[in-house]
TORKOL-986430 format. One record per residue (C-alpha): residue in three letters; x, y, z. Coordinates in steps of 0.5 Angstrom, whole numbers, plus 500, padded with zeros to 3 digits. Layout:
residues N
ALAXYZ ...
END
This chain:
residues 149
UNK338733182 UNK344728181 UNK345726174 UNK348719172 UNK350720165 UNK354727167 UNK358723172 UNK359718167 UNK362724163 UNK366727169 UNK369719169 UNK370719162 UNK373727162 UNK378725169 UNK381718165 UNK382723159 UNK385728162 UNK390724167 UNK390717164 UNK393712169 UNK398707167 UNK399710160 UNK407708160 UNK410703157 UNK413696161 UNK420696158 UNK420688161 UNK412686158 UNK411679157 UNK407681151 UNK406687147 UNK401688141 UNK398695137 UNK392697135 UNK389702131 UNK383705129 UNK383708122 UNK376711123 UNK379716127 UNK386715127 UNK386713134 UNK392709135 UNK395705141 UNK400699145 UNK398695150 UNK404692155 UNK402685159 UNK406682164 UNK404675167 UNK406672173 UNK402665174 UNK397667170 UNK395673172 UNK396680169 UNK401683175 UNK402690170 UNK398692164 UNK400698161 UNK399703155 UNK401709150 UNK398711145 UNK394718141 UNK387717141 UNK381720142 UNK377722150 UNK373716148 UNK379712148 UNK383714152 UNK379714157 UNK377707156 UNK384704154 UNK386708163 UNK380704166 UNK382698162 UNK389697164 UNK385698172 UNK380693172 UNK383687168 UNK390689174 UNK390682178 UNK385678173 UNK386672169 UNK387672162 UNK380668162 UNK377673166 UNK380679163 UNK377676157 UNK370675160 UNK371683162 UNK372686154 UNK366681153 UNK361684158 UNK364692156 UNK363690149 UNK356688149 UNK355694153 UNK357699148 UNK354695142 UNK348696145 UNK347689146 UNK343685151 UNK348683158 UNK345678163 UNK344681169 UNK344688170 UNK352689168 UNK354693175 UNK360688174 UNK363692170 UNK364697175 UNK366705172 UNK366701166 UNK359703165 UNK361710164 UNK362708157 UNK355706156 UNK352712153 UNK358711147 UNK352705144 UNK348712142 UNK355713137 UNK356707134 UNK363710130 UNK365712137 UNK363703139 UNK371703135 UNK374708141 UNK371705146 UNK374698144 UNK381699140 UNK384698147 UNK381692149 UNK383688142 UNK389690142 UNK389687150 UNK386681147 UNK392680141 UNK398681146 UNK394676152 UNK394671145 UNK401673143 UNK397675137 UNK403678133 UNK400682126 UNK397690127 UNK390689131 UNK385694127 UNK377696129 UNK375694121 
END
């Protein structure tokens, strides 16, 4: 029988394993780090925009699977978004993975759903989203350290 949630884990495992768009954009626009003293999961987000848009995202860092994996799907759903849009993305993923009520039935999110099971672990909500504040501080050029406390 077809299992959802062991595909979400198999998802989840791939991006872990074989991170895409883990590098660093030595000409980014915009940078921001993010650390999660939780867990010690720390990350740098790199942003290149042209018109608007977000032409390239990137990412280093030492995490966990959870935020590692998160962090790789991150960078290829907002490729190609505007910053408001991106935005409007991190609001959905987190209200998903905070357990709270979406409007619709969040199939938008697209692989992002994978991380649904993470609202199941609460002190895993933080993995899950360091690399999406961290993104959000580099879109606002926010310069200080972003942290999930």
């Amino acid at each position: 029988m077809f299992d959802l949630g062991e595909l979400y884990q198999q998802l989840i495992l791939d991006h872990n394993r074989s991170p895409r768009n883990r590098r660093r954009i030595e000409a980014a626009d915009r940078t921001a780090q993010g650390y999660n003293p939780l867990c010690g999961d720390r990350v740098t987000v790199y942003v290149t925009i042209r018109d608007g848009v977000v032409e390239d995202v990137a990412f280093e860092g030492s995490g966990c699977a959870i935020s590692t994996a998160a962090a790789s799907m991150m960078t290829e759903q907002v490729k190609g978004k505007t910053a408001e849009e991106a935005a409007a993305i991190f609001d959905r993923f987190h209200r998903l993975v905070a357990g709270e009520p979406l409007e619709g039935n969040g199939s938008e999110l697209g692989k992002l759903e994978a991380f649904a099971g993470v609202r199941q672990f609460p002190a895993r909500v933080k993995c899950a989203t360091l690399a999406w504040h961290t993104l959000k501080a580099a879109l606002e050029s926010t310069p200080d350290l972003v942290t999930t406390e």
